[in-house]
C-alpha positions as CSV (number, residue, x, y, z in Angstrom):
1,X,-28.4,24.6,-12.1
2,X,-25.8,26.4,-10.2
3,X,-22.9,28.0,-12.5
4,X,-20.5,25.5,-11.6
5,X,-22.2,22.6,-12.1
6,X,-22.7,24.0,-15.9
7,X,-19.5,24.6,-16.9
8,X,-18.8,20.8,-15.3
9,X,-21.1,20.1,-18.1
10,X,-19.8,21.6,-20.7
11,X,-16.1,20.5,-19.8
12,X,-17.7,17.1,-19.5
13,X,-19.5,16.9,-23.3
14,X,-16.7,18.7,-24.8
15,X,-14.3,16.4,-23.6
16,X,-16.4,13.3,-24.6
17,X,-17.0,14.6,-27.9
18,X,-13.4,14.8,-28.8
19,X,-12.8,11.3,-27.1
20,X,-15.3,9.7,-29.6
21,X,-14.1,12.5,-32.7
22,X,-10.6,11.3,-31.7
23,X,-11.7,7.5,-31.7
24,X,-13.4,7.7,-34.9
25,X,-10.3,9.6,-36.9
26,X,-8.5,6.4,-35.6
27,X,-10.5,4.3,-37.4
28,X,-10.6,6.1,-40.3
29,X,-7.4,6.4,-40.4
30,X,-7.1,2.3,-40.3
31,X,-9.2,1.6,-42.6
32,X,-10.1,-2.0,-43.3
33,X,-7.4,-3.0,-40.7
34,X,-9.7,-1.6,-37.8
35,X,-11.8,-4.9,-38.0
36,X,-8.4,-6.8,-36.9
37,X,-7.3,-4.2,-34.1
38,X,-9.1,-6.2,-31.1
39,X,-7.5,-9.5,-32.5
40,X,-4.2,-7.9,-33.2
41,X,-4.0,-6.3,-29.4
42,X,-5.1,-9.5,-28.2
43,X,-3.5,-12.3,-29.4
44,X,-0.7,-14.0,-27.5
45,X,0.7,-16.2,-30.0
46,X,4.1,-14.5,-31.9
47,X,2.6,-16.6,-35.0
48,X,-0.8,-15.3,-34.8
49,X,0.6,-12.0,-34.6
50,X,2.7,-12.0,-37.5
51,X,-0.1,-13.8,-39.1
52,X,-2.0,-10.8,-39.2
53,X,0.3,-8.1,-39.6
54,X,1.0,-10.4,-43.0
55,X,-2.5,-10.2,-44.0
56,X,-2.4,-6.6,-44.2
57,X,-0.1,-6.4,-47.1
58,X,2.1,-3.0,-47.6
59,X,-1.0,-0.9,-47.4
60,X,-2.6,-2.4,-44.6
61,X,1.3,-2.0,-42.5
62,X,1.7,1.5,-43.9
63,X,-1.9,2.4,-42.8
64,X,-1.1,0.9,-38.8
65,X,2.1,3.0,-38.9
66,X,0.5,6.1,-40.3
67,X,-2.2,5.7,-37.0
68,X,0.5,6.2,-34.1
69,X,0.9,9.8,-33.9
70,X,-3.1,10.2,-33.6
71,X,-2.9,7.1,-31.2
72,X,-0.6,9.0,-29.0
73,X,-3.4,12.3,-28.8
74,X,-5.7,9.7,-28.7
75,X,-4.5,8.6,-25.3
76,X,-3.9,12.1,-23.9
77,X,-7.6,12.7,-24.6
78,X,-8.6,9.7,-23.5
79,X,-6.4,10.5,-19.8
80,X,-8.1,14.1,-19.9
81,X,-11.6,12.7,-19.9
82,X,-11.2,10.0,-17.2
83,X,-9.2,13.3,-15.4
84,X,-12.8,14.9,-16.3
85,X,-14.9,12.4,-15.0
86,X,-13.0,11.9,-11.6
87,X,-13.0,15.6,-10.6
88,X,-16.0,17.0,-12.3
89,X,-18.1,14.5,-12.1
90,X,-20.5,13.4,-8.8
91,X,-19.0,9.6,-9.2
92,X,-17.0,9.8,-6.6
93,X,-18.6,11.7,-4.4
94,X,-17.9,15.4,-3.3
95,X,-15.2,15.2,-0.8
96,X,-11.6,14.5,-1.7
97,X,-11.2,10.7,-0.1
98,X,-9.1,8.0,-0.8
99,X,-11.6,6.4,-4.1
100,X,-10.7,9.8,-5.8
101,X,-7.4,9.7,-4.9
102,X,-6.9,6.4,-6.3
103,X,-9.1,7.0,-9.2
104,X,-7.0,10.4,-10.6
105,X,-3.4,8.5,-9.3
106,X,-4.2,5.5,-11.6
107,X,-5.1,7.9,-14.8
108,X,-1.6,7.3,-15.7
109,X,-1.7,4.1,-15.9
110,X,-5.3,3.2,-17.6
C-alpha cells in the first residue's frame, strides 16, 4: 500500500471515529430526550412540537439547550468527514470532474 494511500486511511478512521465519538457525547449529553430527537426534528405541526418540548419538563429543556455548543462541533466534524470522504476517498473517482466538484461544493449545505 503505497504511502499515500495509508495516511488516506488513517485521516479516514480518525475522522470517522470522532464523527461517531462526537455523535455519541451528543447523546449522552440528551439523555432520555435523545429517544424524542427524530420526532422532534421531524414533526410539522407547531402543536406537536410544543407538545414535546412540554414533555420534557425543566430538565429535559435544560438538557436540549446544554447540547448546542457540542451540536455546532458536531456539524463541523460531520462537514470534515464528508470533506474526507470526497477527496480521500476512491468514491469519486481519481480525477477532479464535475461529481467531485459538486460533491465537496454541497458540504456546506448537507
Amino acid at each position: 500500500m503505497p504511502a499515500f494511500r495509508h495516511r488516506n486511511l488513517v485521516l479516514l478512521l480518525a475522522t470517522t471515529l470522532l464523527y461517531i465519538a462526537s455523535q455519541a457525547h451528543i447523546i449522552v449529553v440528551l439523555g432520555p430526550q435523545a429517544e424524542d430527537i427524530l420526532r422532534f426534528q421531524t414533526t410539522f405541526s407547531p402543536s406537536s412540537f410544543w407538545q414535546i418540548v412540554d414533555a420534557w419538563g425543566a430538565e429535559g429543556k435544560a438538557r436540549y439547550l446544554a447540547h448546542f455548543p457540542y451540536d455546532a462541533l458536531h456539524a463541523l466534524i460531520y462537514g470534515v468527514l464528508g470533506l474526507v470522504i470526497t477527496i480521500c476517498t476512491p468514491l469519486f473517482g481519481s480525477a477532479w470532474h464535475w461529481p467531485r466538484r459538486l460533491a465537496v461544493a454541497a458540504l456546506p449545505v448537507a
